[in-house]
C-alpha positions in Angstrom: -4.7 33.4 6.2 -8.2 34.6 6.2 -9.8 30.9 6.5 -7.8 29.5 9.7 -8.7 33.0 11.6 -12.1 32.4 10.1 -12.0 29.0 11.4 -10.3 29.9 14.8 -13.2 32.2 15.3 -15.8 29.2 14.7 -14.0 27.0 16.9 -14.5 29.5 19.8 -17.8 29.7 19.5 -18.5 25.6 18.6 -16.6 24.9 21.7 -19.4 24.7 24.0 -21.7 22.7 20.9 -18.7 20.0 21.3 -19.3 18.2 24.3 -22.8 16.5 23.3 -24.0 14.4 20.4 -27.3 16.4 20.5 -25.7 20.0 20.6 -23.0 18.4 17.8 -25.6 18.2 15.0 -26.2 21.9 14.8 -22.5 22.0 13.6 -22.3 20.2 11.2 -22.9 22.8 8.3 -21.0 25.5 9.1 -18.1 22.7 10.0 -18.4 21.6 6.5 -17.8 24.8 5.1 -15.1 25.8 7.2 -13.3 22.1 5.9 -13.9 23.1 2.8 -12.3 26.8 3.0 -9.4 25.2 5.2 -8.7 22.8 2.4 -8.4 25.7 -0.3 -5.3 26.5 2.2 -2.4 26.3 -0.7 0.1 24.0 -0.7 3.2 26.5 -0.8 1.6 28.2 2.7 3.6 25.7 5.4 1.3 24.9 8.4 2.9 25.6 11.1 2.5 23.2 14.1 -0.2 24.6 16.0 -2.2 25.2 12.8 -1.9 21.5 11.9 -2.9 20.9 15.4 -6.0 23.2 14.9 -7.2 21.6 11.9 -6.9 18.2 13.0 -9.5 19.4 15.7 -11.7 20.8 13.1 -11.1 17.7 11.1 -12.0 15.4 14.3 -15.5 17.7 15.3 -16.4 17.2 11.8 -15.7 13.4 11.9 -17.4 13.0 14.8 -20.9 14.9 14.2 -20.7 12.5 11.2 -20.5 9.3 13.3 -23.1 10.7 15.3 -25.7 10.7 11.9 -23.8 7.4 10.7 -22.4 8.9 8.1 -19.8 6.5 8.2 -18.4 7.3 4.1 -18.6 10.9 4.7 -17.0 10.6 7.9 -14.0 8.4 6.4 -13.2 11.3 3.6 -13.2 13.7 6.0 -10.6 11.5 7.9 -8.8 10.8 5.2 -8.5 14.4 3.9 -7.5 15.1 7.3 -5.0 12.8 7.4 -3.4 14.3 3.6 -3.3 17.6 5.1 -1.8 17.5 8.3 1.6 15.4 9.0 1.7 12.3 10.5 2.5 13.3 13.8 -1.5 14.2 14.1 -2.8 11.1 12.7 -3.2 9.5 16.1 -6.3 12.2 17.3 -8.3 11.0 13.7 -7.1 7.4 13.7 -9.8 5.6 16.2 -12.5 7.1 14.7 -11.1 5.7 10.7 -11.5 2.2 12.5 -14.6 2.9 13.6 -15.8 3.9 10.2 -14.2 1.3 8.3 -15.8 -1.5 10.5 -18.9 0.0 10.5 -19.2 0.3 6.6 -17.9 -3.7 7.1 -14.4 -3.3 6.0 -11.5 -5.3 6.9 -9.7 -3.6 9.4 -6.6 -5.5 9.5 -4.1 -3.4 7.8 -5.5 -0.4 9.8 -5.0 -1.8 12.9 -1.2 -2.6 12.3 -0.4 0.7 11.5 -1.1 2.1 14.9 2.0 0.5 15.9 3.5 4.0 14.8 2.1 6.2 17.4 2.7 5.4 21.4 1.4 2.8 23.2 -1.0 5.0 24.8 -2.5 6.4 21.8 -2.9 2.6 20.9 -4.3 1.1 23.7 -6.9 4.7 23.4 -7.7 3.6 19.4 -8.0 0.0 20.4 -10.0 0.2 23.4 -12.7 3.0 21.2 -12.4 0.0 18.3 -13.9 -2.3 20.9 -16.5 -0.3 22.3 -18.3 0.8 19.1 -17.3 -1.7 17.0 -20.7 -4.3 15.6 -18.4 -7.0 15.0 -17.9 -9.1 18.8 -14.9 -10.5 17.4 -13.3 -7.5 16.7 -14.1 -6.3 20.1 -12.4 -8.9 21.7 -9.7 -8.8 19.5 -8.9 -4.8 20.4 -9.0 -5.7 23.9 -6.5 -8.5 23.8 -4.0 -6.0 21.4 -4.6 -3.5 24.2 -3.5 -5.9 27.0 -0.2 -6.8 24.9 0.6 -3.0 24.3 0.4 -2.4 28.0 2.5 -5.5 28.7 5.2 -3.6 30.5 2.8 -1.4 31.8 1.0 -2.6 35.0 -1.6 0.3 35.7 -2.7 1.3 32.7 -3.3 -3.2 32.2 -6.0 -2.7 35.1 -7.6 0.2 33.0 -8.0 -2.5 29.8 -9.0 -5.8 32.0 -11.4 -3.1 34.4 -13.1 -2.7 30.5 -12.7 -6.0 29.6 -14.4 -7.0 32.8 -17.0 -5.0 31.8 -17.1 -5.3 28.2 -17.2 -9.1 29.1 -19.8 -8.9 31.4 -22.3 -6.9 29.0 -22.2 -9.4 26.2 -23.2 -12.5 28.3 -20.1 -14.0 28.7 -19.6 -16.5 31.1 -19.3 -14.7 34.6 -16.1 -16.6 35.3 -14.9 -15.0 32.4 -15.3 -11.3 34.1 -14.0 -12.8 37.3 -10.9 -14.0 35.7 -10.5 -10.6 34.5 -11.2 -8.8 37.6 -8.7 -11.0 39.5 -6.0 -10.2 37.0 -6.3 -6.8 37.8 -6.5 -7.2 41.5 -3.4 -8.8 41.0 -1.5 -6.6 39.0 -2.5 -3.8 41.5 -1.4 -6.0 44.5 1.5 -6.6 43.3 2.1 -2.6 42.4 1.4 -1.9 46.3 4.3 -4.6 47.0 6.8 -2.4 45.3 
């Protein structure tokens, strides 16, 4: 199909635009036309696997230079086109940044946040953790970290990576220094007791 070579082509060459907000912006035209021309992809042609894999990137870039100009609506379409046009089994790569776009147009996130459930706990813990950090609502933030710790509840090492950002999370928004001690210790603790395995 003439559009995913097309598309395949662009990606090659955006590859290196990618990597910074700054060098993102200049994409975000010819992104929007390749969307559009991979959406005119008809139904009856089956994507194979590493096509829907290849869109959901193109999907995600698109997202993402969004984000960076706050298009938060756009940005959500986009997502949510995405998410129509590639299985499920992709969903997890565009699923953080629908969060992040639903808080940040002030929606309740709630039902969103359950649904990660379905992909693996480190996919969660990744969604959760990017909720936190860019999300304007404190609560929220807190919230994501706390689901994160719980995901990772059998999961020693990858606890110290979410109580290490907690710590510092913590720490940035003024909260009692105790509070990122208590944090830090837990961590210490968890890696302690790794070593006496």
């Amino acid at each position: 199909i003439l559009a995913m070579t097309t598309a395949k082509h662009f990606w090659n060459a955006a590859v290196p635009f990618a990597a910074s907000r700054v060098t993102r912006s200049v994409l975000l035209s010819p992104l929007r036309r390749i969307v559009e021309q991979l959406l005119r992809i008809p139904a009856s042609h089956k994507l194979l696997a590493r096509e829907q894999e290849f869109m959901t990137k193109i999907f995600r870039l698109l997202a993402m230079t969004l984000v960076d100009t706050s298009m938060w609506e756009d940005a959500l379409t986009i997502i949510n086109l995405g998410c129509s046009t590639v299985s499920e089994r992709y969903h997890e790569d565009l699923w953080g940044l629908k969060l992040l776009c639903s808080s940040m147009l002030g929606r309740n996130i709630a039902a969103e946040v359950l649904q990660i459930k379905r992909f693996g706990p480190g996919a969660q813990a990744k969604i959760l953790i990017s909720l936190a950090e860019s999300s304007p609502n404190r609560r929220e933030q807190y919230a994501a970290y706390q689901r994160s710790l719980r995901i990772f509840e059998d999961s020693p090492m990858a606890r110290v990576d979410v109580l290490m950002s907690l710590a510092d999370w913590l720490h940035g928004e003024g909260f009692p220094l105790q509070d990122v001690t208590d944090a830090i210790m837990d961590a210490i603790e968890l890696l302690m007791s790794a070593d006496d395995r």
